[in-house]
C-alpha positions as CSV (number, residue, x, y, z in Angstrom):
1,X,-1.4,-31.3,-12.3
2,X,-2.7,-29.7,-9.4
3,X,-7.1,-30.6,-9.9
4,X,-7.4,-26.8,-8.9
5,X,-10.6,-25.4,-10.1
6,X,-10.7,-23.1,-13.0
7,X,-10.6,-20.1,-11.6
8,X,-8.3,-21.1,-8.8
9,X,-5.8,-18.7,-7.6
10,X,-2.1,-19.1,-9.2
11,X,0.0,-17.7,-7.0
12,X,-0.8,-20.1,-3.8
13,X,-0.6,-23.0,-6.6
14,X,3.0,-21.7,-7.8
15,X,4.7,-21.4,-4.6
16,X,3.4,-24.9,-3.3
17,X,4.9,-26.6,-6.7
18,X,7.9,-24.2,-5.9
19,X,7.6,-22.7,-9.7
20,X,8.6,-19.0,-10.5
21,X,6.1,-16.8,-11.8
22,X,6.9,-14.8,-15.1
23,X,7.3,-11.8,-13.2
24,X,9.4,-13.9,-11.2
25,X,11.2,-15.4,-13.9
26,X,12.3,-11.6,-15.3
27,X,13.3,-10.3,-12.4
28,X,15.6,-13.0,-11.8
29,X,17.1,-12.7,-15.3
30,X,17.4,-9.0,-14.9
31,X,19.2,-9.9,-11.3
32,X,21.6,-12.6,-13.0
33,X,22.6,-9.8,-16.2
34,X,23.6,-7.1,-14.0
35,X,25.5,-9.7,-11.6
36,X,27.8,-10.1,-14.3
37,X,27.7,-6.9,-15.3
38,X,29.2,-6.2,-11.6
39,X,31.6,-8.8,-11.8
40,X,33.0,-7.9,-15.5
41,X,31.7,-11.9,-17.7
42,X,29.4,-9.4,-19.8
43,X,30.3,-8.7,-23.2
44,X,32.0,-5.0,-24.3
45,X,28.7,-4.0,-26.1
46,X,26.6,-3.9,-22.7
47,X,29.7,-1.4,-21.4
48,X,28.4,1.5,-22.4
49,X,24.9,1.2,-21.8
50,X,24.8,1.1,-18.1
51,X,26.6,3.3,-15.9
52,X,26.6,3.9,-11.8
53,X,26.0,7.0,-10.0
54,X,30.0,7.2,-9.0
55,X,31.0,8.1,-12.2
56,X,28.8,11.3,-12.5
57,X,29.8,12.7,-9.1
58,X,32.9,11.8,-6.4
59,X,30.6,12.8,-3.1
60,X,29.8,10.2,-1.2
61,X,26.2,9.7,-1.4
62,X,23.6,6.7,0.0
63,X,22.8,5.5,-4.0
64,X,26.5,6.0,-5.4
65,X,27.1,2.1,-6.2
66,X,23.7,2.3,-7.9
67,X,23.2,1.8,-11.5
68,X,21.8,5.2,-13.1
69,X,18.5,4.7,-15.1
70,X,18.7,7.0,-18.2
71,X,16.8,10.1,-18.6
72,X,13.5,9.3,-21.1
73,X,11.7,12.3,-22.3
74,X,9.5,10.3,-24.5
75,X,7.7,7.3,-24.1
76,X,9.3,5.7,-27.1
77,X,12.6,6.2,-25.8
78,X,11.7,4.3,-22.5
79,X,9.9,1.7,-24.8
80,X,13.3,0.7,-26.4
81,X,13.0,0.3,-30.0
82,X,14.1,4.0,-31.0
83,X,11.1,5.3,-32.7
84,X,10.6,2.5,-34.6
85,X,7.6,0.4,-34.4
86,X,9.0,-2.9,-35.5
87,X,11.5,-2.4,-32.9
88,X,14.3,-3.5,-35.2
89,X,16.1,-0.3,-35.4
90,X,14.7,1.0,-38.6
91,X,16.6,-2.2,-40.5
């Protein structure tokens, strides 16, 4: 595609062919979900997993329109699958 050497950087090779990178690729996904989560064409279900700083306090502070990332004590809550290791939610 490009006759790069092996061991050829990627990322020059990606933005010449205009591709997105994986990392890329996620952000942008993460970007497009909570765009529609802003502008209310998500479903119900997502409603009361996210929630912004506003409706913890009424001051008026710099990060108040910011979504609040939830507390993790453990690593297995931050990992997402709620303890389980399949990940399916003990089903």
């Amino acid at each position: 595609m490009t006759k790069s050497k092996y061991d050829t950087h990627t990322s020059p090779l990606f933005t010449q062919r205009n591709i997105l990178t994986l990392d890329n690729i996620h952000s942008l996904q993460i970007r497009l979900f909570l765009y529609s989560f802003e502008n209310g064409t998500h479903l119900d279900f997502f409603q009361s997993m996210f929630a912004k700083n506003s409706q913890f306090h009424s001051y008026p502070t710099r990060d108040c329109n910011n979504f609040r990332p939830e507390f993790c004590r453990t690593n297995t809550k931050q990992s997402g699958n709620n303890g389980n290791a399949r990940g399916n939610g003990g089903m």
